[in-house]
PDB file of N, CA, C and O in Angstrom:
ATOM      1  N   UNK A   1     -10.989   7.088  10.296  1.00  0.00           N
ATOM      2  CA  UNK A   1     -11.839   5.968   9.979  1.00  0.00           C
ATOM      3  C   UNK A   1     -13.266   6.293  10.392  1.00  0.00           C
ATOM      4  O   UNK A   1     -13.363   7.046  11.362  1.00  0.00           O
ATOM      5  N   UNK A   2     -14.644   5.763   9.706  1.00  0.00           N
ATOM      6  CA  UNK A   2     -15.730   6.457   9.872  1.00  0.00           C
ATOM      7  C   UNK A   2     -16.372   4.983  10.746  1.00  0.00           C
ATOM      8  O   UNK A   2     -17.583   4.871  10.934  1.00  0.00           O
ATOM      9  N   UNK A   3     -15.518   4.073  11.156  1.00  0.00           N
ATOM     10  CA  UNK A   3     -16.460   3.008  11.897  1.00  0.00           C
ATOM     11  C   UNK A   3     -17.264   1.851  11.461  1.00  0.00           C
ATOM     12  O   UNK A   3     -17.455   0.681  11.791  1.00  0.00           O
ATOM     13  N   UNK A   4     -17.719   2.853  10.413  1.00  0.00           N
ATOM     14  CA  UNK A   4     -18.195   1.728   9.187  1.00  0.00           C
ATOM     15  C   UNK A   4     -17.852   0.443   9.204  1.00  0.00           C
ATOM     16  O   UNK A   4     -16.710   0.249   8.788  1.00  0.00           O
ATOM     17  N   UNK A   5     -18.665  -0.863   9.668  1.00  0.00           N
ATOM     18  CA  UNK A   5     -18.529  -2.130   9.083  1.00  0.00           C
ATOM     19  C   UNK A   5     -18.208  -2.369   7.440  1.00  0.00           C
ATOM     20  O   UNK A   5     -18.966  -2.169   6.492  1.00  0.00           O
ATOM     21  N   UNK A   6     -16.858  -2.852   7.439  1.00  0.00           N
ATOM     22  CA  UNK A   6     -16.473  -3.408   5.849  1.00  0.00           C
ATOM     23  C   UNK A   6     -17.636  -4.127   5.175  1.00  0.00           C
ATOM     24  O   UNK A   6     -17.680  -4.223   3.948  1.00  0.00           O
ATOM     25  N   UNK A   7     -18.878  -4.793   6.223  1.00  0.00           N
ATOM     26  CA  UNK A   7     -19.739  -5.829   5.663  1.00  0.00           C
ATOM     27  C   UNK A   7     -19.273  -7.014   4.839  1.00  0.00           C
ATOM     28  O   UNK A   7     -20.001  -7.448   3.946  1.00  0.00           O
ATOM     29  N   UNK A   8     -17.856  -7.663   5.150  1.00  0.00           N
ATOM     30  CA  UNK A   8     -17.683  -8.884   4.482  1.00  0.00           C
ATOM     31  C   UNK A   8     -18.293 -10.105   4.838  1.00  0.00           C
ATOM     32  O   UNK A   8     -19.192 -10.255   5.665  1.00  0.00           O
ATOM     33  N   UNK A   9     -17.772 -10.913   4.192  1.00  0.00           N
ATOM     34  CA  UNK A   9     -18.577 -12.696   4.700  1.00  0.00           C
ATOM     35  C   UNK A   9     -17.975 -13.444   3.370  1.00  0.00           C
ATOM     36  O   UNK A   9     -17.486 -13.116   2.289  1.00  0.00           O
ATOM     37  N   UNK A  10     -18.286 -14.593   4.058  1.00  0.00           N
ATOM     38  CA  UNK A  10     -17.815 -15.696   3.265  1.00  0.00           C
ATOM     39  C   UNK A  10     -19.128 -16.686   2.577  1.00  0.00           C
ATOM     40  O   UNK A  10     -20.058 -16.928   3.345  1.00  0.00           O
ATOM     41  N   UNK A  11     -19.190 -17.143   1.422  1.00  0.00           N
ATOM     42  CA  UNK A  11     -19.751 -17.727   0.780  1.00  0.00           C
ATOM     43  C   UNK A  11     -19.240 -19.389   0.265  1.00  0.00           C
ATOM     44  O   UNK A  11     -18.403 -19.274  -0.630  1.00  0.00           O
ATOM     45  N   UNK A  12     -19.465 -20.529   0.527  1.00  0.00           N
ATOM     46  CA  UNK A  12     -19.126 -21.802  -0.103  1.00  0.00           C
ATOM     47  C   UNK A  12     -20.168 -22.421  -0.848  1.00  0.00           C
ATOM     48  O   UNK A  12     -21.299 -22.785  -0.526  1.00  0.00           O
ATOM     49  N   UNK A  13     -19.309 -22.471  -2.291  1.00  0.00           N
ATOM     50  CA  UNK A  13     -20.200 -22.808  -3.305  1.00  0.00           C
ATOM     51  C   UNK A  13     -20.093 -24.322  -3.314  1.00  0.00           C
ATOM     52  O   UNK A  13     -19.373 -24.865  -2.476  1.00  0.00           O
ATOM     53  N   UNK A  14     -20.863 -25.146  -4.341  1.00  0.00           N
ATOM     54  CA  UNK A  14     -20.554 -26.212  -4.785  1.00  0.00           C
ATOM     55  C   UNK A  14     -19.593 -26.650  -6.018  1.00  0.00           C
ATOM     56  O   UNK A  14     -19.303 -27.838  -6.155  1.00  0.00           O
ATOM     57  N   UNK A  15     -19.165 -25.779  -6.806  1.00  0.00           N
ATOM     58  CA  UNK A  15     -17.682 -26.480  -7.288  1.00  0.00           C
ATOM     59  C   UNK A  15     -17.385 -24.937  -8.153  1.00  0.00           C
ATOM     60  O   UNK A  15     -18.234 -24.050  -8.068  1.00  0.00           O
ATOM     61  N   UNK A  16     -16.430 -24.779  -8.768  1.00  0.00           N
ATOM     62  CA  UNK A  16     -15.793 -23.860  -9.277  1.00  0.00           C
ATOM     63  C   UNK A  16     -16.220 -23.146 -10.569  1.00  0.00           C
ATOM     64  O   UNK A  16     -16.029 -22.081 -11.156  1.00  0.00           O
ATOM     65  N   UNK A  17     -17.076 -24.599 -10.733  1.00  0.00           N
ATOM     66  CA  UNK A  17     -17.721 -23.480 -12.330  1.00  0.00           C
ATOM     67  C   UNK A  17     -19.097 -22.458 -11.233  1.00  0.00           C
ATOM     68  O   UNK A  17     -19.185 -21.280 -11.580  1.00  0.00           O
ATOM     69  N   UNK A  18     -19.725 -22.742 -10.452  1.00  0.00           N
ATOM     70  CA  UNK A  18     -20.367 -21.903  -9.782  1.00  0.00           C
ATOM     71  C   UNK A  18     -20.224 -20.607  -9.237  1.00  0.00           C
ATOM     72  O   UNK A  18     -20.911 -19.586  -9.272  1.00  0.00           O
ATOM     73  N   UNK A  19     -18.622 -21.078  -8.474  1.00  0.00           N
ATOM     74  CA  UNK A  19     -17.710 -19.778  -7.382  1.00  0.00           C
ATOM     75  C   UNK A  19     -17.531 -18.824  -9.017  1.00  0.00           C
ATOM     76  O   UNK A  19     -18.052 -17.711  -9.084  1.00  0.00           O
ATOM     77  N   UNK A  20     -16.815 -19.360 -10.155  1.00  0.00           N
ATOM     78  CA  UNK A  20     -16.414 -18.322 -10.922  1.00  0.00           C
ATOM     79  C   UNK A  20     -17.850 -17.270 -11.436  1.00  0.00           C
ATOM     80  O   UNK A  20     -18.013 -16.069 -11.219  1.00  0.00           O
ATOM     81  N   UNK A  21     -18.691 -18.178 -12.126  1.00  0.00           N
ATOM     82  CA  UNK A  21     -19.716 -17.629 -12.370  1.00  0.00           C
ATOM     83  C   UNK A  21     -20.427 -16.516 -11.615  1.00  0.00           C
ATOM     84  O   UNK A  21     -20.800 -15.460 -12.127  1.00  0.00           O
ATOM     85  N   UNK A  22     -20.588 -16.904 -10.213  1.00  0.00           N
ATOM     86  CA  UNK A  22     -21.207 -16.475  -9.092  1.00  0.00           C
ATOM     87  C   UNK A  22     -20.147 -14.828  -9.155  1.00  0.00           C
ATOM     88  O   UNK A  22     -20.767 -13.787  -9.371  1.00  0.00           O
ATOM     89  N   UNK A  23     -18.539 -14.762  -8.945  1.00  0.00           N
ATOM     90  CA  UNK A  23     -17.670 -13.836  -9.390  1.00  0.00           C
ATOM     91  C   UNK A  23     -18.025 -13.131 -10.352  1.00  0.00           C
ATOM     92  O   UNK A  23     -18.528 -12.057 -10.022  1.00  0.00           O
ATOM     93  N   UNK A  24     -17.938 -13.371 -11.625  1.00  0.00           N
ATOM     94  CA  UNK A  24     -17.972 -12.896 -12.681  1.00  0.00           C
ATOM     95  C   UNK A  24     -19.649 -11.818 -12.823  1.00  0.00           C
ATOM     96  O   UNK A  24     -19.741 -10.803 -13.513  1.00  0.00           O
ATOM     97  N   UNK A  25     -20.369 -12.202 -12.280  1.00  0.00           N
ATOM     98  CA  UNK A  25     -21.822 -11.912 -12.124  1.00  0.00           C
ATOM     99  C   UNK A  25     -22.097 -10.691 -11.062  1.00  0.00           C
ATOM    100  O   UNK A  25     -23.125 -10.026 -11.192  1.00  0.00           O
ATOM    101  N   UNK A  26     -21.147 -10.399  -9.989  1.00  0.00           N
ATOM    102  CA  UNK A  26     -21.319  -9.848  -8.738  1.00  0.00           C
ATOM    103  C   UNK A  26     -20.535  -9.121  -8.103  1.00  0.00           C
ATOM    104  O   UNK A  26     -20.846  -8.534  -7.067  1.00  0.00           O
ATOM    105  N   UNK A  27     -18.924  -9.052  -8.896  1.00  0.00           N
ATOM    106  CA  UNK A  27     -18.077  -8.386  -8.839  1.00  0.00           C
ATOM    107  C   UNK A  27     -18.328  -7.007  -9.733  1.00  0.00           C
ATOM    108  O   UNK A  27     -18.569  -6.802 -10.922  1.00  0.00           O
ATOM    109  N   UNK A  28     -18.134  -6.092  -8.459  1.00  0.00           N
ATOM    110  CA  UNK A  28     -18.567  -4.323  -9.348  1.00  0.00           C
ATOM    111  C   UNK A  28     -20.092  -4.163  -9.152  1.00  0.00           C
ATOM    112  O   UNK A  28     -20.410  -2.976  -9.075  1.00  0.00           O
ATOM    113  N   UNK A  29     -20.953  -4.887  -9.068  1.00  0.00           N
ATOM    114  CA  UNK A  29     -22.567  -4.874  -8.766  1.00  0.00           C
ATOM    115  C   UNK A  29     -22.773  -3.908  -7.536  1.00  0.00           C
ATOM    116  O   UNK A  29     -22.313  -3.902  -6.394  1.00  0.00           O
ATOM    117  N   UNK A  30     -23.757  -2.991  -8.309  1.00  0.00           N
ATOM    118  CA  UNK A  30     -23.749  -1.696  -7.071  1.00  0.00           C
ATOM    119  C   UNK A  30     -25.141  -2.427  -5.922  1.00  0.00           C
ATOM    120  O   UNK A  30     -26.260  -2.787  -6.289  1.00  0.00           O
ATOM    121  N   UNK A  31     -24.582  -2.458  -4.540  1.00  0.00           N
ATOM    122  CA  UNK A  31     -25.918  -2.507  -3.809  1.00  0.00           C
ATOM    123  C   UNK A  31     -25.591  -1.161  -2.946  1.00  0.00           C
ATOM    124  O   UNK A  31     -24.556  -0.583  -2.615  1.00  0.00           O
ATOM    125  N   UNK A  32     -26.987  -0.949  -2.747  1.00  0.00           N
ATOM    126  CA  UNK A  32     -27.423  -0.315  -1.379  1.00  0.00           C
ATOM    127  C   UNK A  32     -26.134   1.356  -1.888  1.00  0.00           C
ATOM    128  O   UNK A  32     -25.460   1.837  -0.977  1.00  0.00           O
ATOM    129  N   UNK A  33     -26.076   1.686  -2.679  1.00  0.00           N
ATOM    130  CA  UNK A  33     -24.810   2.617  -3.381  1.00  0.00           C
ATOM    131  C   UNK A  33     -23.335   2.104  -2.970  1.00  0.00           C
ATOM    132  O   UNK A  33     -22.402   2.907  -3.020  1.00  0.00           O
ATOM    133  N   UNK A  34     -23.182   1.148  -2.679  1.00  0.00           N
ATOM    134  CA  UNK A  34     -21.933   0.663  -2.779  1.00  0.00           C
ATOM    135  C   UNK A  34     -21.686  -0.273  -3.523  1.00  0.00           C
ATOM    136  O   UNK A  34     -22.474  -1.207  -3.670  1.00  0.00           O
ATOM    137  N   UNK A  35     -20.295  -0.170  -4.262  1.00  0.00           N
ATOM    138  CA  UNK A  35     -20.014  -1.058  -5.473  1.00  0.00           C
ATOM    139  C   UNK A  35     -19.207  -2.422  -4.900  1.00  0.00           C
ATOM    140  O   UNK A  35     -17.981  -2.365  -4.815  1.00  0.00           O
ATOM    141  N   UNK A  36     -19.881  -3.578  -4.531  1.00  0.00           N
ATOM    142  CA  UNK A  36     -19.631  -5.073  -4.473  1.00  0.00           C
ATOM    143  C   UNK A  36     -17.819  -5.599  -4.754  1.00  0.00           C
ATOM    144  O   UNK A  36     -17.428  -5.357  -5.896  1.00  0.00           O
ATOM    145  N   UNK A  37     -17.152  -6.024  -4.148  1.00  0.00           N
ATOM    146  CA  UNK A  37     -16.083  -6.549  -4.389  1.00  0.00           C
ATOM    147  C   UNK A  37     -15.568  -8.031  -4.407  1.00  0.00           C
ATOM    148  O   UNK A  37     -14.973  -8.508  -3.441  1.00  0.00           O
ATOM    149  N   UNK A  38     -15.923  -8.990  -5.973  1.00  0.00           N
ATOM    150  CA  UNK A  38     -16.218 -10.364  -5.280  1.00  0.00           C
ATOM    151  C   UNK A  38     -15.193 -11.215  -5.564  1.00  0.00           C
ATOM    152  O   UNK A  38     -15.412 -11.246  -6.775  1.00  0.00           O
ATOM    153  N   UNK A  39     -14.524 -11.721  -5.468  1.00  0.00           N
ATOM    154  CA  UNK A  39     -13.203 -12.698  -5.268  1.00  0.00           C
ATOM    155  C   UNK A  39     -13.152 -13.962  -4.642  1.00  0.00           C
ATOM    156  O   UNK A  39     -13.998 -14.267  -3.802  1.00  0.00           O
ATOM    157  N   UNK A  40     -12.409 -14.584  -4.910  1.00  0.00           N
ATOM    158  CA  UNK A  40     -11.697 -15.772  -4.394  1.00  0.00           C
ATOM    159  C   UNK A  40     -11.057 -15.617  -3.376  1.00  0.00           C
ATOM    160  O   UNK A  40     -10.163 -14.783  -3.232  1.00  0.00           O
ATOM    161  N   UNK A  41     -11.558 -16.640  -2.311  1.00  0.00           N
ATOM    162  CA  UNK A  41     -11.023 -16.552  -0.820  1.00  0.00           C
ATOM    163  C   UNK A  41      -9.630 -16.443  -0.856  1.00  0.00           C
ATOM    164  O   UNK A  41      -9.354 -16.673  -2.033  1.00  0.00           O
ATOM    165  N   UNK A  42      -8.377 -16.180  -0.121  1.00  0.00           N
ATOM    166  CA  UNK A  42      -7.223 -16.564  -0.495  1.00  0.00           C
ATOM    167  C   UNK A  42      -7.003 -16.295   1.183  1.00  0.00           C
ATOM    168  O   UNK A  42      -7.636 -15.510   1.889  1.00  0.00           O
ATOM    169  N   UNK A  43      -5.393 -17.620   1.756  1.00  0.00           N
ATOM    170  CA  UNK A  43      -5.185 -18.236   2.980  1.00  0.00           C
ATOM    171  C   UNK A  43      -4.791 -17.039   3.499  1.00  0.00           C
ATOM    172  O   UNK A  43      -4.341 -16.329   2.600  1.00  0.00           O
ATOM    173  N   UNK A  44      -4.765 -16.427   4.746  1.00  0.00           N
ATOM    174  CA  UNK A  44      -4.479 -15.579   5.463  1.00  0.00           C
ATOM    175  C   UNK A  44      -2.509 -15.637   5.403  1.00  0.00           C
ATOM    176  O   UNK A  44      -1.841 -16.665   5.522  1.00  0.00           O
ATOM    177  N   UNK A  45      -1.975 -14.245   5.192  1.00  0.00           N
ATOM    178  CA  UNK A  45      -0.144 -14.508   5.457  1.00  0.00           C
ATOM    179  C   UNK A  45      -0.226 -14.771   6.583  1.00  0.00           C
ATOM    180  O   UNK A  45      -1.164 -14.438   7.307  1.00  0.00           O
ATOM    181  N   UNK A  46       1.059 -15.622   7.024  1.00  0.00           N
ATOM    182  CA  UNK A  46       1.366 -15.661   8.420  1.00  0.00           C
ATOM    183  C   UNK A  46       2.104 -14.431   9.021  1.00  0.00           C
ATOM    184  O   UNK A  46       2.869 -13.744   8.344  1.00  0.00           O
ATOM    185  N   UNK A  47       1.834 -14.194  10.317  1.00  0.00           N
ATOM    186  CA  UNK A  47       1.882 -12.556  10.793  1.00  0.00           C
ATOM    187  C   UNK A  47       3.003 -13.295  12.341  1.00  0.00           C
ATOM    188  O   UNK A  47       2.705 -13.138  13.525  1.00  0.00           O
ATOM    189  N   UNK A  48       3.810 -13.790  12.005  1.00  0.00           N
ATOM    190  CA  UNK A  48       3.683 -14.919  13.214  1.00  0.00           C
ATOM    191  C   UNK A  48       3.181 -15.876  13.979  1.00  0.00           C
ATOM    192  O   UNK A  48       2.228 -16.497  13.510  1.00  0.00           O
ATOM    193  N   UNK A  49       3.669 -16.235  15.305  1.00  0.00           N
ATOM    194  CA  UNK A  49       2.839 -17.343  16.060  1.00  0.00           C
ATOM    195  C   UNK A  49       1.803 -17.208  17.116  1.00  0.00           C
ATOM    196  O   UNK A  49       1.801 -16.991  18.328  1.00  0.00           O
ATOM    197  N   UNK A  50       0.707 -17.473  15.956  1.00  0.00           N
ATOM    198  CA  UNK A  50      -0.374 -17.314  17.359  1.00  0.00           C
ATOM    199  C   UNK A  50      -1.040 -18.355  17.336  1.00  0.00           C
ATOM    200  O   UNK A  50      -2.262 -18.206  17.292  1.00  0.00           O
ATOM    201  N   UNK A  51      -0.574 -19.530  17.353  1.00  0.00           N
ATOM    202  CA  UNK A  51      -1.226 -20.693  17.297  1.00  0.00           C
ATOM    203  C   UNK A  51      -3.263 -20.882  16.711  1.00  0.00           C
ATOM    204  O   UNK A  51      -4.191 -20.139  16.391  1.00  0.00           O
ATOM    205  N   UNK A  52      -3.151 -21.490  16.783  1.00  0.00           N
ATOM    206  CA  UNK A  52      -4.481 -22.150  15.885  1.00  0.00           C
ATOM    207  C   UNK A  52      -4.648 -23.169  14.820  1.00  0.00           C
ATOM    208  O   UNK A  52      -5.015 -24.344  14.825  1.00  0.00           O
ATOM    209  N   UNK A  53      -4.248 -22.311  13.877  1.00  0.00           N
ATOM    210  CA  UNK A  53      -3.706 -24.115  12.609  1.00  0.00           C
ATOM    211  C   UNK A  53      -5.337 -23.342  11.695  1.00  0.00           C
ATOM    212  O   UNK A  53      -6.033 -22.397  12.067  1.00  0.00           O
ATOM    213  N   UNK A  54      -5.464 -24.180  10.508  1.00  0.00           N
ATOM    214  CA  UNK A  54      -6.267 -24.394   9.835  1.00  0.00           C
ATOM    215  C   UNK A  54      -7.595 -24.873  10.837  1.00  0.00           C
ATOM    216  O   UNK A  54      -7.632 -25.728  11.723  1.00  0.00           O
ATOM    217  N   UNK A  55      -8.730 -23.897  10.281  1.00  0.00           N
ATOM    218  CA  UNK A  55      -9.941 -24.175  11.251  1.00  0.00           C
ATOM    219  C   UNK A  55     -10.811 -24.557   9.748  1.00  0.00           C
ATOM    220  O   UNK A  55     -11.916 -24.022   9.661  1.00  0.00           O
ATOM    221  N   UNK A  56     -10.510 -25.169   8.941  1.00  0.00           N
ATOM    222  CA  UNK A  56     -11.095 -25.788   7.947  1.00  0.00           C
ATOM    223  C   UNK A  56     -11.423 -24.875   6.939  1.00  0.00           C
ATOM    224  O   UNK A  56     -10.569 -24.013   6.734  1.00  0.00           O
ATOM    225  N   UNK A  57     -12.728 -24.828   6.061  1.00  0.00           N
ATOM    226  CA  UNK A  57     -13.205 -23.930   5.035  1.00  0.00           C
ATOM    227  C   UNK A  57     -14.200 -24.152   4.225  1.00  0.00           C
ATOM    228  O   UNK A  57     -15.268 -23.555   4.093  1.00  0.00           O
ATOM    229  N   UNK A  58     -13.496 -25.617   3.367  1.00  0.00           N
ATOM    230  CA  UNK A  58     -14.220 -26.312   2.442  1.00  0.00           C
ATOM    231  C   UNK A  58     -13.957 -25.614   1.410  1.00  0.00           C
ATOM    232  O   UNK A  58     -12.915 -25.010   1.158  1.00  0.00           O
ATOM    233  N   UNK A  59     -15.411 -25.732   0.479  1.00  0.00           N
ATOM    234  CA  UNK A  59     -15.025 -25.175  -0.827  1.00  0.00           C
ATOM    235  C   UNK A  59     -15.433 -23.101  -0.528  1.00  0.00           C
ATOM    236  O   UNK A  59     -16.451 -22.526  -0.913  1.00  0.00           O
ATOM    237  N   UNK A  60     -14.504 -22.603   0.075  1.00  0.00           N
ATOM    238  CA  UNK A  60     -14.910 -21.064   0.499  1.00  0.00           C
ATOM    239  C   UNK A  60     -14.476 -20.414  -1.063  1.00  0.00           C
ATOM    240  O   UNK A  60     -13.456 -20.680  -1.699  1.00  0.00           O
ATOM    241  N   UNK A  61     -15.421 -19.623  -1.393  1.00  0.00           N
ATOM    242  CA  UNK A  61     -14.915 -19.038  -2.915  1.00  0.00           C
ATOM    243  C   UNK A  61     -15.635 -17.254  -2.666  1.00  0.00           C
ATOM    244  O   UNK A  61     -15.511 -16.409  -3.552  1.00  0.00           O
TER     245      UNK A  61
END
């Protein structure tokens, strides 16, 4: 592994015709020489119990 930060983050749009658009527009888009990977948030699997619960989100896209 080279250490490298993945550089992810999360973005919340205001409704779904935005999140897709915003996708469709930015997914594959080369920055900085790296090619952009943009998607739809999706809930973490459960890996077992490590308590916490839902720490909210909103509209995360």
């Amino acid at each position: 592994m080279s250490g490298d930060s993945k550089g992810f983050g999360f973005v919340e749009m205001p409704n779904n015709a935005e999140a897709q658009a915003a996708i469709n527009s930015l997914n594959g888009y080369s920055m900085g020489g790296r090619s952009l990977s943009v998607n739809e948030a999706r809930p973490r699997e459960e890996s077992g119990s490590r308590g916490g619960g839902n720490r909210g989100g909103g509209n995360r896209w």
